[in-house]
Structures are given as C-alpha cells and as structure tokens.
N, C-alpha and C positions, 0 to 999 in steps of 0.2 A: 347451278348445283341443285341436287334434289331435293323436298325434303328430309327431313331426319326421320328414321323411320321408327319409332315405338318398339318396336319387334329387339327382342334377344336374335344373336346370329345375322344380323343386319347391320349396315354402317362399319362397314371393313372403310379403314380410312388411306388403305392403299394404294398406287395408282398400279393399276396390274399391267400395264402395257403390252397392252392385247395386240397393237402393231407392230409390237417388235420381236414379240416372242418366236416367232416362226425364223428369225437372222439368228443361225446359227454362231456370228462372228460378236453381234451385241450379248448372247446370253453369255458364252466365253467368256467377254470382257466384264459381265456382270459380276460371275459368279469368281473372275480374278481380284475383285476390288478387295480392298485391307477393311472395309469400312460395312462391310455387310453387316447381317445381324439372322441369328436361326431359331427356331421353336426346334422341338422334341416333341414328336410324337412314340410311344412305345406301346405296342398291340394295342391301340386304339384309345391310350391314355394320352395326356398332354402332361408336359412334367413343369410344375410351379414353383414355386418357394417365396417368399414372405418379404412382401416390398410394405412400403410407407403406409399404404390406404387397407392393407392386409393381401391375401395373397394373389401375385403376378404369374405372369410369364416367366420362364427363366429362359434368357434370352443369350444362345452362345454368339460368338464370335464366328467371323469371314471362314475360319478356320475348319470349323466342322463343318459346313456345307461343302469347303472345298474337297474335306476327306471323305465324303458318303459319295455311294454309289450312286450313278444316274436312276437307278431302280429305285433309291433311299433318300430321290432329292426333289423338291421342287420348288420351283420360283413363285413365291408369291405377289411381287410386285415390289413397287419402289416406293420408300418413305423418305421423302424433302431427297429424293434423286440416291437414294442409300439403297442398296438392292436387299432386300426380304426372304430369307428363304424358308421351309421347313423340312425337318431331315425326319427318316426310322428309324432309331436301334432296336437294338436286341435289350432286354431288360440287364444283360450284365455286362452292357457297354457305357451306362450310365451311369454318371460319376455320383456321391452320396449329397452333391446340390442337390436344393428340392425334391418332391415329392410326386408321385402321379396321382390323377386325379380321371375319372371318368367324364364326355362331353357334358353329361347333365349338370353334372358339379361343378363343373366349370363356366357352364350357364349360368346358375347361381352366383357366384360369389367374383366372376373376373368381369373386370370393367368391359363395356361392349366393345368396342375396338378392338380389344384382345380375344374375347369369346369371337369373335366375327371372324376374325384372322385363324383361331386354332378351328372353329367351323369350317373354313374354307380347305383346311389344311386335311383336315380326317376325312371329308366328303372327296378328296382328289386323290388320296392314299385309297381311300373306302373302294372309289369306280379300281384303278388299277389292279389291285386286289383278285377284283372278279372277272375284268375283263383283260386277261393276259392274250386271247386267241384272237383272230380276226373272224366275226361275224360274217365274213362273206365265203371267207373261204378256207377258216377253219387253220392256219397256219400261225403259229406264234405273231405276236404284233412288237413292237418296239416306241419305248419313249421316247417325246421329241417334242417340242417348244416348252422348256423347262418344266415337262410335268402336265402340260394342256391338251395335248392329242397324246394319239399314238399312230405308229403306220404300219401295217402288214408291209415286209418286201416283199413279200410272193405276188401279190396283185394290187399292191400301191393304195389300196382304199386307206382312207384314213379314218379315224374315230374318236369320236369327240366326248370328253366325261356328260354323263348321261345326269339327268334333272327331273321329274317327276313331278307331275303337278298335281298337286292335292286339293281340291275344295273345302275347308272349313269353316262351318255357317252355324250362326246363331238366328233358329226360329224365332220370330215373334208373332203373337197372336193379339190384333187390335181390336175386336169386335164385341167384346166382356166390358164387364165393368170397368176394367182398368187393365193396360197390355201386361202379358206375360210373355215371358222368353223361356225356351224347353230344354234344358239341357238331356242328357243321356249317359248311361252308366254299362264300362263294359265290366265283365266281370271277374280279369282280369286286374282290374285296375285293386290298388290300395284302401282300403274300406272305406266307404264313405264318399269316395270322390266320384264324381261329373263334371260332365265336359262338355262343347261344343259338340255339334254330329260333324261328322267327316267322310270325303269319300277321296277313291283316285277318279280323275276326269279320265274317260275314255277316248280311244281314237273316234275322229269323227263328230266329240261332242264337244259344242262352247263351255266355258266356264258355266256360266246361266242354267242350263240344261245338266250339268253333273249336280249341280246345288238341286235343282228339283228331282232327280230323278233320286239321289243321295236319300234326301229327307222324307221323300215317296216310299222307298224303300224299307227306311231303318223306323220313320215312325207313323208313314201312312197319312201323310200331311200332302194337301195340294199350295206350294209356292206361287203366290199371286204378285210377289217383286220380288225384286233381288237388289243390293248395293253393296256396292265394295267398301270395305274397310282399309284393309293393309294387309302388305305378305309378310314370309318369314320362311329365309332361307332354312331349313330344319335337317342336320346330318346324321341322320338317321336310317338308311345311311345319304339318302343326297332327294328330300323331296323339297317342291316349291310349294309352302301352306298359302292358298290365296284366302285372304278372310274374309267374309259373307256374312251381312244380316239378312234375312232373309222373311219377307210379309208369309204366311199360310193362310187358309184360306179357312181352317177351323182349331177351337180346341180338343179335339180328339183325338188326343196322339196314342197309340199302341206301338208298345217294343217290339219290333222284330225280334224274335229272341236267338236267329241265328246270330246276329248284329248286337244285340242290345239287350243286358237285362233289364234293365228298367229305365222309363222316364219321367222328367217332373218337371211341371209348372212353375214360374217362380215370378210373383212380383217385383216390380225396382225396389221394394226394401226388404225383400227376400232375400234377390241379388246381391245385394249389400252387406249383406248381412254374412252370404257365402263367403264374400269375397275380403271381409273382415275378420271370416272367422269363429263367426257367432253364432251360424246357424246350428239348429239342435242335431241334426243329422247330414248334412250334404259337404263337402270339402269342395275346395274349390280347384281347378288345375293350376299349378304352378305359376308364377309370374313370368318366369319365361315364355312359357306356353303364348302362343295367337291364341289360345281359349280365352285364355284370362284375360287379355285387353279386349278383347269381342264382348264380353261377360260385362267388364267395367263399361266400356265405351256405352252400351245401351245404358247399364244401371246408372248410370252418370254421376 
C-alpha cells in the first residue's frame, strides 16, 4: 500500500476496479446490487447534510444509481466489495436532505475519503461535459466502462478522461544569511494572499525542466535543483499538482507582471508566521491547497 498522501483530494479509499470496468456483464451486475451506495453531484456542487463529526456526504441508496441515466451515472469503485456510484441531477430533482456545497467547500470541511471520492466524482462528470465528440473524427462519442472511457462508433477510437499535469514549486534561496522561500501573488487572488509559483508542464518537457522554466518565467530565477514533495489530484476542473521545492541560484526575484503581481521573500519564521496567521500583510493559501503543505514542509 502507498503511502498516505498529506494532499486534500488524495486517498480515495476505494478499490476502482480498473480490470473490470471494460465487462459490460460485471458493471450490470454491479450496478443491480441492493447494497450499493451514490453521492449527488448538481451543476458541479456535491450535496451534504450533517453527520456526527459535522457535515458528510449524503449518501443514497442502490436505488438512484439504478434510476440515472448512463449519461448521469458513474462507477466509482467498490467499498469492502459494495459498489460506489455517483449520479447528476437537475437541482429540482433533489429531495430537501442536505444541502449543496461547492468543491472548495468541500475541501474544507469533509473528511478526506470523502472530499477524494466527490473529487473523483466532478473531475469525471467535469471531462464528459466537454468532451461529448470524438477528437478524431468529430462524431458524437458514447459512455462506456461505467463512466471511465468513452468510444466514437463512427471510427472506434476510444477516449480516456484527460489529467493535466501541473508543476507547483516552492523556491528556495540558500546562499544569504539564512534561506528564504519566494512566494507570488496573483492579482486575482483574495487580498493579501500568496502562494507557491505554478506552471502546466509542456509537451516534450520533464517535470524538472517545467519547475525551471516556470520560475524563469514568472520570477526570473535560475533553478539549480529540484525535489519532490507530493501531488494532489486538484478538480479544477481535472489537473495533477506535482509539488516541487526547488534550490535558485539567486535572491533577485522580479514579478513577471503578465503572471505575477508581486513577489516576497520570507524567512522560516516568516513562513510560520503566514501560515499561523500572524503575518502583518501576506495570507497564506488554503490548507487544502499543495501550496500550503509546500509552504509548511520547508517552514518546519
């Protein structure tokens, strides 16, 4: 078993049975069982309501998966051999249980198993969504291994929910008094707040080489190592955050300002201090966030 990953939207505790999904005759028999269990998704909410620890999943019954359309249904996997699904409605097919709630919020506040599960759940709704046509040849596609591909009949190609990999790296700068880490501020963002730099990896380019060319870019920094921290599945709508510390080669960072209004330096009990809370000006990104454990993992 792997291990446990730090990351919000990570440690989905279900076994997705990736070998069986393509037997039309096993999904059938899945999604016939009395004993299943379904989330709600509704235009890209998840619908909760108020368990023991505060608020869940609200979790139907075999029953509404069996009712939703192959369009409105997808297999998530199996819990202790129980089949998982999650369904769409329409906001006025939902009964006045629980409440909807947006992914971010649900980041926040649902235990990770559950945030992992309704993560998995919007990023596979999110792909179908966009990709109703066949890439090759332009002709409607069709769903098939509960929700995991799709396949054009017109010319058979098949298509598989799409992933996106993202490099996000925290600089550090060793060669001063004492190391600092750079965060970056877009301008966009909520007052006060910084973050990690981020890029998308390119075709053609390693992980390594998107982290340098990233932080070349946005603040003008030469990368003289790189180490991995930890990913994070992130459904937004479906990228993969690889997280990155990352050595530079000097402290002169300047904002790209197409990228970046501004950048700042920050000591380990700078850091610390963001990430408690206490700094006079910087906020820190979310707990969810791979920034924020990038952020703490250095500050220690």
């Amino acid at each position: 078993m792997a291990a446990p990953s730090p990351n919000t939207f990570a440690g989905n505790p279900l076994d997705r049975a990736g070998d069986h999904r393509d037997d039309a005759g096993w999904m059938a028999e899945r999604l016939a069982r009395t004993d299943g269990a379904c989330l709600v998704i509704v235009n890209g909410e998840l619908l909760v309501e108020p368990g023991t620890d505060g608020e869940q999943i609200t979790w139907l019954g075999a029953e509404a998966a069996q009712r939703a359309s192959e369009a409105d249904r997808l297999f998530l996997g199996l819990w202790k051999n129980s089949p998982v699904f999650a369904i769409r409605l329409a906001a006025d097919e939902i009964a006045t249980r629980g409440r909807l709630i947006d992914l971010r919020t649900a980041a926040a506040i649902l235990a990770d198993a559950e945030a992992a599960m309704a993560g998995t759940a919007a990023s596979l709704f999110g792909w179908h969504a966009r990709h109703g046509f066949c890439a090759n040849c332009g002709q409607g596609s069709q769903i098939t291994s509960g929700g995991w591909k799709r396949i054009c009949p017109a010319c058979e190609t098949s298509h598989f929910p799409r992933v996106d990999p993202v490099a996000i790296m925290l600089p550090v700068y060793e060669g001063g008094d004492e190391p600092v880490c750079l965060l970056g501020r877009q301008a966009a963002w909520p007052a006060g707040r910084m973050s990690a730099l981020a890029g998308f990896i390119e075709p053609g380019e390693s992980i390594e080489e998107g982290c340098a060319r990233e932080v070349l870019e946005e603040a003008g920094l030469g990368v003289v190592s790189t180490r991995y921290h930890s990913s994070q599945p992130w459904p937004f709508p479906h990228q993969l955050m690889i997280g990155l510390i990352c050595t530079v080669d000097s402290d002169q960072a300047r904002a790209n300002e197409a990228e970046l209004e501004s950048v700042a330096w920050l000591t380990r009990p700078e850091a610390r201090a963001v990430l408690e809370g206490h700094h006079p000006t910087i906020k820190a990104p979310p707990p969810f966030a791979i920034a924020h454990q990038l952020i703490r993992s250095w500050a220690g």
